[in-house]
C-alpha positions in Angstrom: 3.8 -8.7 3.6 2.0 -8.9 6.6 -1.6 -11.0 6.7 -4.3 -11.9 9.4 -6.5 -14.1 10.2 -8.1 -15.7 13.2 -11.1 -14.7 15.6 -9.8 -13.3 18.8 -11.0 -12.6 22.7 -13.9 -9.7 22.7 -11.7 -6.7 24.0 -12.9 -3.1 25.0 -11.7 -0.2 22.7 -13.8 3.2 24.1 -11.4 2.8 27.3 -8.0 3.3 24.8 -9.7 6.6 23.2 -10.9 3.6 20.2 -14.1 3.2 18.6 -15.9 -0.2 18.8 -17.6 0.0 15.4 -17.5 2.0 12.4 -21.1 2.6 10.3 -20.5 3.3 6.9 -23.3 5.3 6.1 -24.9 5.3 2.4 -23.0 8.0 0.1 -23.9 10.0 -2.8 -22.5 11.4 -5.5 -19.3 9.3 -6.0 -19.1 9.4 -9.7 -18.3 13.1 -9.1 -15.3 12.2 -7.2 -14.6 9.7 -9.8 -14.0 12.3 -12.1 -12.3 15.0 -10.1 -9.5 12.5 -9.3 -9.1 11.9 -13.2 -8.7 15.4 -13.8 -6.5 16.2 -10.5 -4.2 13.2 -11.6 -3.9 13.9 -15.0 -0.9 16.3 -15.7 -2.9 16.8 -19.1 -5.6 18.8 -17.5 -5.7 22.4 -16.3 -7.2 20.7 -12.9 -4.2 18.6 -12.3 -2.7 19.3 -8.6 -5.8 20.9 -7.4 -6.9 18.7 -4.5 -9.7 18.6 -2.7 -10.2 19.7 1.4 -12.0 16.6 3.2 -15.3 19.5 3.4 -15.3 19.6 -0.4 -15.4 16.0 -0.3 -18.0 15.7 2.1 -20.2 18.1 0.1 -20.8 15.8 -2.1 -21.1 12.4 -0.9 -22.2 13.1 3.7 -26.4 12.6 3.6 -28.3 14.9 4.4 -28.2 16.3 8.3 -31.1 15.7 8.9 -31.2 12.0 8.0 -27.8 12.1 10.0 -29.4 13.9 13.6 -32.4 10.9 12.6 -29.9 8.1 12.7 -28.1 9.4 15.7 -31.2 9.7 18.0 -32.0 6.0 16.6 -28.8 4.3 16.6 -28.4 6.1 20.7 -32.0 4.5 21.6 -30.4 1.2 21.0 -27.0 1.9 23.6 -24.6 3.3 20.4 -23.4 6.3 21.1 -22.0 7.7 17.8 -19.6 10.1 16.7 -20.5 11.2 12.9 -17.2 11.6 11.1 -17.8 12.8 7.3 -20.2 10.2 5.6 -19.5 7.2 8.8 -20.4 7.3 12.2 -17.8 6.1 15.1 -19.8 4.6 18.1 -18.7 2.8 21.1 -20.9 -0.4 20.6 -22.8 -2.6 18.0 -26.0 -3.5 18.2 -26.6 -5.1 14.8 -30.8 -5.8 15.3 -30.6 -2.0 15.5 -28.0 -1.2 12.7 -29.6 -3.2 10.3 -32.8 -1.3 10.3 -31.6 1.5 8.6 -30.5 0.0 5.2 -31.3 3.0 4.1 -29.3 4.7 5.3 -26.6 2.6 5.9 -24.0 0.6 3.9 -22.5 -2.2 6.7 -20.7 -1.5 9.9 -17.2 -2.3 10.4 -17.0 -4.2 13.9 -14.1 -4.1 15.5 -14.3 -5.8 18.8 -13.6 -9.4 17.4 -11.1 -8.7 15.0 -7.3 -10.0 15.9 -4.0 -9.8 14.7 -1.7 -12.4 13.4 1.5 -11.2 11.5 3.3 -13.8 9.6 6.8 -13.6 9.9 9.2 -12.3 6.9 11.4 -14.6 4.6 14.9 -14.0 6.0 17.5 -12.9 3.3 21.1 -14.7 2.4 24.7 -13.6 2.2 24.9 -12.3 -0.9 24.9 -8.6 0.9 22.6 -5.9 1.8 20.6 -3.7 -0.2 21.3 -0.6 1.7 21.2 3.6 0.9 24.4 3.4 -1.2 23.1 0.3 -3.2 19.8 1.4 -3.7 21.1 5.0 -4.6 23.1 3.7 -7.5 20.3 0.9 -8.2 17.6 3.5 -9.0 19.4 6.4 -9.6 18.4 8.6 -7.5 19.7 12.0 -8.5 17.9 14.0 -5.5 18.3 11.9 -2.6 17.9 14.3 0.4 14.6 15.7 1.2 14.8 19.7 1.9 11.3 20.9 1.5 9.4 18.7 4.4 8.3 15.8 2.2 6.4 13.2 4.3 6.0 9.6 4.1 3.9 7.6 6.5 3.7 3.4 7.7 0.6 2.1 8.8 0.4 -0.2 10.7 -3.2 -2.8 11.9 -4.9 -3.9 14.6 -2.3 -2.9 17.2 0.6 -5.5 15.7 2.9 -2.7 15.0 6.0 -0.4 16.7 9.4 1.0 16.4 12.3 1.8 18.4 13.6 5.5 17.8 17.4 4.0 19.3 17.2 1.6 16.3 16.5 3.8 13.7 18.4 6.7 15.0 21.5 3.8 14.6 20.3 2.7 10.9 20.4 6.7 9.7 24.5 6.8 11.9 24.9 3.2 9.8 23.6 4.9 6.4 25.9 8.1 6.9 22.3 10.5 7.0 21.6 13.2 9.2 19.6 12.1 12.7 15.8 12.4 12.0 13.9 10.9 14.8 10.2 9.9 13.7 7.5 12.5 15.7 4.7 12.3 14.3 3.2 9.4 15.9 -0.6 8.4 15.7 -2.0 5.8 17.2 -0.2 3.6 19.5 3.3 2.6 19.1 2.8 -1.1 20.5 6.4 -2.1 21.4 9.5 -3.0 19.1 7.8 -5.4 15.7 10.3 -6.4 13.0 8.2 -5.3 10.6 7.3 -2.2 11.6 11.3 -1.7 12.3 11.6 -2.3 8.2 9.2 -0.1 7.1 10.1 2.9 8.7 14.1 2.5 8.4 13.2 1.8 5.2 12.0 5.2 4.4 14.5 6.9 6.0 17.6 5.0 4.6 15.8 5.7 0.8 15.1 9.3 1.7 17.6 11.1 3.5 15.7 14.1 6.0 12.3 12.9 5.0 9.6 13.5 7.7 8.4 9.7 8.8 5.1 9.1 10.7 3.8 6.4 12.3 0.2 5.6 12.5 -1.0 2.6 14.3 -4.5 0.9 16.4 -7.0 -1.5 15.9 -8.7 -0.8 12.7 -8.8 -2.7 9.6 -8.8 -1.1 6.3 -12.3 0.5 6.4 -12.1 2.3 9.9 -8.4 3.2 9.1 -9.5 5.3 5.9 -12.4 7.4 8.1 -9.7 7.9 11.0 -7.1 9.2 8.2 -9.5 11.2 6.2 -10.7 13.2 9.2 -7.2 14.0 11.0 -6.3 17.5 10.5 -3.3 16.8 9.4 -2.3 14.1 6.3 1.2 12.8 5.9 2.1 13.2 1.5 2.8 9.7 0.8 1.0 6.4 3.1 2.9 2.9 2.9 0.6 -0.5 4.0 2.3 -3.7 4.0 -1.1 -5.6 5.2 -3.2 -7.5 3.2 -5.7 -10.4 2.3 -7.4 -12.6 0.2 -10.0 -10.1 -1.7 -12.5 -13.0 -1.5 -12.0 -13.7 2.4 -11.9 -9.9 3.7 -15.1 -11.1 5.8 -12.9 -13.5 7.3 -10.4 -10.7 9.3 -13.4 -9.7 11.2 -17.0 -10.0 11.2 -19.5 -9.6 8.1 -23.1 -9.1 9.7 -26.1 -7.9 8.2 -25.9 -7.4 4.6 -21.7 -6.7 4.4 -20.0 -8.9 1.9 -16.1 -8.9 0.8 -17.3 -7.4 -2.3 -19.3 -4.3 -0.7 -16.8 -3.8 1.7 -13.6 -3.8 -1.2 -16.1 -1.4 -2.9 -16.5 1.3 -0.1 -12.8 0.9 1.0 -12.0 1.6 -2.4 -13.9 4.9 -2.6 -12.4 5.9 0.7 -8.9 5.3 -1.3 -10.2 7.2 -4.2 -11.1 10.2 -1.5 -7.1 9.5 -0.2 -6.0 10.6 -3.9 -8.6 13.5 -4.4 -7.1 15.0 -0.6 -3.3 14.7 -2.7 -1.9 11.2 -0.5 -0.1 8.4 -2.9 -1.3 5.8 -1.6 1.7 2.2 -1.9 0.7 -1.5 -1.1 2.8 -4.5 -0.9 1.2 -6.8 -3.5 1.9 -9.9 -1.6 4.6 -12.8 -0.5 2.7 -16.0 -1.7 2.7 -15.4 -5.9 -0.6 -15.0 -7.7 -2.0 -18.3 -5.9 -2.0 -16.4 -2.3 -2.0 -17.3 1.4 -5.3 -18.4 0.9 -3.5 -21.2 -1.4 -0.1 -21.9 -0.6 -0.7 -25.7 -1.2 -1.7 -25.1 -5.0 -5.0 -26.7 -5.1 -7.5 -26.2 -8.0 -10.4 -27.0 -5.6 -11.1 -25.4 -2.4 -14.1 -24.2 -0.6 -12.7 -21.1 0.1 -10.0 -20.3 -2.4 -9.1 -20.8 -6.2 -6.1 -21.2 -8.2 -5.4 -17.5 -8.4 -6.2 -15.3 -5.3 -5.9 -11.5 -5.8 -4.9 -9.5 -2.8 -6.5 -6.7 -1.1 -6.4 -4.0 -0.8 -3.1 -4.2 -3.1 -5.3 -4.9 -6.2 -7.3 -1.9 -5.3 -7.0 0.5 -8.6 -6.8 3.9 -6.3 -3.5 2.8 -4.6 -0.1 2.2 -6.4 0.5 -1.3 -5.9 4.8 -2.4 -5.7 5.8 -6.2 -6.2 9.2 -7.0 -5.4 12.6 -8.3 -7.0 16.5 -9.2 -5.6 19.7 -7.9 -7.1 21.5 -10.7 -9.2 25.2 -9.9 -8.1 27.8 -8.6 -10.2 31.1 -10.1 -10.5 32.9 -6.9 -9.8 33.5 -5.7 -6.4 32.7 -2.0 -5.6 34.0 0.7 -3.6 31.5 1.6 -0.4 31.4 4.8 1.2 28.4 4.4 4.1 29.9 2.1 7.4 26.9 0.2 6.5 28.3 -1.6 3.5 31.8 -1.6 4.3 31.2 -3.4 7.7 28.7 -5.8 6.8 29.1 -5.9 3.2 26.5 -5.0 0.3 25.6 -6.4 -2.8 26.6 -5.4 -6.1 24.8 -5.6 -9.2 22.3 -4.0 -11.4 20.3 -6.5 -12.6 17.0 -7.2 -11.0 14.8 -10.4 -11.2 11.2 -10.5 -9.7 11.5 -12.3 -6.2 10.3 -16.1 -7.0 10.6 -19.4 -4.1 13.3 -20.5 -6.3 15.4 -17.8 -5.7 14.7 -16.0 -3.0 12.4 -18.4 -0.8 9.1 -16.7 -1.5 6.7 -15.1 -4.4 6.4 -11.5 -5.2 2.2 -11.3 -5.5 0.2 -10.2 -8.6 -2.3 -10.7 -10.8 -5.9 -9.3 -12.0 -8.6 -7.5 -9.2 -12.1 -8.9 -8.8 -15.1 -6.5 -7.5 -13.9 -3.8 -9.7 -16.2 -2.3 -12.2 -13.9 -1.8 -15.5 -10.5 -1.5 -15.9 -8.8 1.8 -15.4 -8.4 3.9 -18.2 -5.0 4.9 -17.4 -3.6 1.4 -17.7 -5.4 -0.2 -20.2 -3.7 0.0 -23.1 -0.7 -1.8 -22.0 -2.8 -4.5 -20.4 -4.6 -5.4 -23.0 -1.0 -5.6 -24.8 0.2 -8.1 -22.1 -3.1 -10.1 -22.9 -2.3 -10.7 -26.2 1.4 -11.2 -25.6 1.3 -15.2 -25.7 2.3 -14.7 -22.0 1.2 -18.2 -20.1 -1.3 -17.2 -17.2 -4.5 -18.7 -15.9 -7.1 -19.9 -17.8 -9.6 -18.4 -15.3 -9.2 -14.9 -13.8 -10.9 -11.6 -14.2 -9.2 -10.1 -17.7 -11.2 -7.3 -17.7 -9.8 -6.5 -14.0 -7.3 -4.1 -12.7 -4.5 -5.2 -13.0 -1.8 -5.2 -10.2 1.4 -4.4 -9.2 1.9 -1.3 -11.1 5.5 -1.1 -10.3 8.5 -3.1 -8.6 11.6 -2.6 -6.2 13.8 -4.4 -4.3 12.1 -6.4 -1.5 15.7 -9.2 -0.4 17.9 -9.0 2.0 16.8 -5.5 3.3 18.8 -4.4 6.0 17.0 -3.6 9.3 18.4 -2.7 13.1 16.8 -4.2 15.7 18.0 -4.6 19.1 20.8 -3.0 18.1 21.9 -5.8 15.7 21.2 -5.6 12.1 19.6 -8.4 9.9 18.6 -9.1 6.5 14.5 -9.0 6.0 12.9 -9.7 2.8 9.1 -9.6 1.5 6.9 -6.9 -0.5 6.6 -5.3 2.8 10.1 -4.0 2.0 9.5 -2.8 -1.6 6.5 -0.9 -0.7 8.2 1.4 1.8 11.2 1.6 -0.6 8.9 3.3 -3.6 6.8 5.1 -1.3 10.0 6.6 -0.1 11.1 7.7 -4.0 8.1 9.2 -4.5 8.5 11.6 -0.7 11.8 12.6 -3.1 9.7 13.1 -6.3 7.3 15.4 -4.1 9.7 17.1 -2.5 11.6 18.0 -5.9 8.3 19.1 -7.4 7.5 22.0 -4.3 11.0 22.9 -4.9 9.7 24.1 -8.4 6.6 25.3 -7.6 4.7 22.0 -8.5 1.9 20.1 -7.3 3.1 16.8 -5.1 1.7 13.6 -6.9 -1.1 12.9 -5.5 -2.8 9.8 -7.4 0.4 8.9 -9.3 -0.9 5.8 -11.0 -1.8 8.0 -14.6 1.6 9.9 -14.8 3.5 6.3 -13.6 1.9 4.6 -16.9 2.7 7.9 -18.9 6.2 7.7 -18.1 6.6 3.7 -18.4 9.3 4.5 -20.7 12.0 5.5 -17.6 10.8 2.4 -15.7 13.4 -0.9 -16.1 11.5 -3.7 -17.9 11.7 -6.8 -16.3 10.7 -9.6 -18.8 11.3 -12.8 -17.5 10.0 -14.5 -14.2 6.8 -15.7 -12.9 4.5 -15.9 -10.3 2.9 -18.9 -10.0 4.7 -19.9 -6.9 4.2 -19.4 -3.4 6.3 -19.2 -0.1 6.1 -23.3 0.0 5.9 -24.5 -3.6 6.5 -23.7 -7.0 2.9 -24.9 -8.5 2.5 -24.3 -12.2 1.0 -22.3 -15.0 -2.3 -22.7 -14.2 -1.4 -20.5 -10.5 -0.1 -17.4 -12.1 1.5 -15.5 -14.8 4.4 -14.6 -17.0 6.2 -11.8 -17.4 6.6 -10.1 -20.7 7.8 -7.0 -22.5 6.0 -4.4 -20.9 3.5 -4.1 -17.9 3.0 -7.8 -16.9 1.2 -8.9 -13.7 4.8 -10.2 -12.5 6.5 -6.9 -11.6 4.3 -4.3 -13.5 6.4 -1.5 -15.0 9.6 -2.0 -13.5 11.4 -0.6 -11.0 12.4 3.0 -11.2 14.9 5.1 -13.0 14.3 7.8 -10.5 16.6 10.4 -12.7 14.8 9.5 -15.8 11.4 10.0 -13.5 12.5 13.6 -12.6 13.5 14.2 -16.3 9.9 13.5 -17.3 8.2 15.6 -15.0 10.6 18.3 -15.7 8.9 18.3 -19.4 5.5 17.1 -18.6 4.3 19.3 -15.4 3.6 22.8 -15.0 3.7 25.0 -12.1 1.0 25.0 -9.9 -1.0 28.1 -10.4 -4.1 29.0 -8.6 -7.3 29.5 -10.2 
């Protein structure tokens, strides 16, 4: 998973087309969208799969235009020149003795011109084979493995630290035995060949064969990303992030002035992600590579001034995204029979058992635990987390247990093969499991248009609905880090059932299809 940190050199953004600062401006209405994406995410209700247009949304929660044409004249008086996009304003300066005298009217402003980039690099896999197409085909069983009705699924990637190379991929799809599908939809700028990036989009492809993969990259952090998205005229079905931070340090990737905090930022980023759901994007995050303790606390101290024994991360404790931990393979003592050129030249693992990715297997700790800064616990996942609290499970004796609890859902994230310069490599981390599901659920959509179904939208209520097809992982832990195994008192068990460890499961993608075949109607307009 990748994570930032560090103040950088002041840079001009108006010159690359990009927007210096973001105002979030003061919404209203937001329980309203609260429920809408309840009922357009519950396959229950006769609202299910009716989502939203961005001018619906901004109905509801944009001020008033006249406060709006107020604020502009203001902010422009001061040297911003702003750009109104729904309920934000783009502009290309900050001038926070000006900003901050509309509190009014205005929420915080996302600066960008001192954020910076540092991408950590991924754990490298071992020898015990690749978990390529063919593996991950039998794996999950995926009984509709070829998209045929323009499913999308896009990776995003931060603060210009991502790109791709279209050679690479083209020679992962030849490697895979899948048609050529070159990536064009590209937003952003593709900043030059990143490892990382190279995994998430081959990633995607090599899960889902034909599926349309986008790109979307620049300088924003998680707030600015959400108003660029939500205002583009077109929207990709399914968005991947492997990025992420402390939830208690999101101040510290840029610059909190005024009256921002970590907490009222993680509040309005999630109601952009709850806006994401309403539009009909599934939203996947990696839920981290350093265990429940974090990067904030690799060293496993109880006492710091800036980070505790558990740390969630954000925004893959956010309860509007689907949040993916990650496992490895345990190979099997039979050898099997490859098809793809992939696995019979470099060799693939075997095997069919999964284990949650922990330092003393795999070299680093799948993330997890319970979200801070949430108001209550979603409804759609309560029930079994109340049942994993009571399970005798060992886990903290401080964290937020009436928080969300994260990661929903699991898949493989060791020794995932990637081509890059022409060579290919093992690369592990949650950064590889989140592209993997996000990828199965471009198939799920796909197979649902091809009945005349709504695409999943929100999937979070239907995953917990049909926890019955995941596979339950029940033993493992996450109170280690990518340095150290620390104890108890740094994480959680897993159990029988949801657990903080690897959620769910990881997928029975047949069994997922099966479920939606009985539980989902045709989409029929009202």
């Amino acid at each position: 998973m990748k994570f930032l940190f560090i103040l950088s050199m002041l840079c001009s953004l108006f010159s690359s087309g990009e927007a210096i600062s973001v105002v979030a401006l003061k919404q209203r209405n937001v329980p309203i969208l609260k429920e809408a994406l309840a009922n357009v995410s519950n396959p229950e209700s006769r609202q299910y799969g009716h989502y939203w247009t961005q001018e619906e949304i901004d109905c509801f929660v944009v001020p008033s235009e006249e406060k709006i044409d107020d604020l502009l004249v203001e902010l422009e008086w001061c040297g911003m020149n702003c750009e109104q996009k729904s309920a934000a304003l783009v502009c290309d300066t900050f001038n926070a003795d000006c900003v901050y005298d509309f509190g009014n009217l205005i929420d915080f402003v996302e600066n960008m011109d001192e954020y910076d980039k540092h991408s950590l690099p991924m754990s490298a896999g071992d020898s015990s084979g690749y978990v390529a197409r063919e593996v991950m085909a039998k794996l999950y069983n995926v009984t509709y493995s070829s998209v045929q009705h323009g499913a999308s699924v896009c990776a995003v990637e931060y603060q210009n630290a991502g790109g791709f190379s279209q050679a690479d991929l083209e020679q992962q799809q030849q490697l895979n035995d899948q048609q050529e599908k070159p990536i064009s939809h590209i937003v952003g700028t593709n900043q030059g060949v990143m490892l990382e990036t190279q995994l998430d989009v081959q990633m995607m492809s090599q899960v889902a064969d034909g599926v349309d993969v986008w790109f979307w990259g620049g300088k924003q952090w998680l707030y600015s990303f959400a108003v660029n998205f939500l205002n583009a005229s077109k929207l990709p079905d399914v968005l991947s992030m492997s990025w992420g931070w402390s939830s208690r340090q999101q101040c510290s990737i840029g610059t909190c002035t005024g009256n921002m905090t970590s907490s009222k930022y993680i509040q309005r980023v999630n109601i952009e992600y709850l806006k994401m759901g309403l539009r009909g994007v599934t939203v996947t995050v990696s839920s981290g590579d350093a265990g429940a303790p974090g990067r904030t606390n690799e060293g496993c101290l109880l006492r710091q001034p800036q980070a505790r024994a558990v740390n969630p991360a954000f925004p893959g404790s956010s309860p509007y995204i689907t949040s993916v931990g990650a496992t490895y393979i345990v190979p099997g003592n039979r050898t099997a029979s490859w098809s793809s050129p992939l696995c019979r030249q470099y060799g693939c693992v075997w095997g069919m058992e999964e284990r949650t990715c922990n330092y003393n297997e795999t070299g680093w700790t799948a993330g997890g635990g319970f979200a801070i800064y949430n108001e209550t616990r979603p409804s759609w996942q309560h029930e079994m987390v109340e049942k994993y609290l009571a399970s005798g499970a060992k886990m903290p004796k401080h964290f937020q247990r009436n928080g969300r609890g994260y990661p929903d859902v699991a898949a493989v994230g060791h020794n995932c093969p990637v081509v890059s310069g022409g060579q290919i490599m093992a690369v592990d981390g949650t950064s590889c499991s989140s592209p993997v599901f996000a990828a199965l659920i471009a198939l799920l959509n796909d197979y649902q248009v091809s009945r005349g179904k709504p695409k999943l939208g929100f999937v979070n209520p239907v995953l917990y609905k049909m926890a019955a097809t995941f596979n339950d992982i029940t033993v493992g832990n996450n109170w280690c880090t990518e340095m150290q195994c620390c104890n108890s008192s740094f994480g959680y068990e897993a159990a029988k059932g949801w657990d903080p460890v690897t959620g769910l499961g990881t997928p029975n993608f047949g069994k997922m299809v099966e479920w939606l075949d009985a539980n989902t109607e045709r989409l029929v307009c009202e």
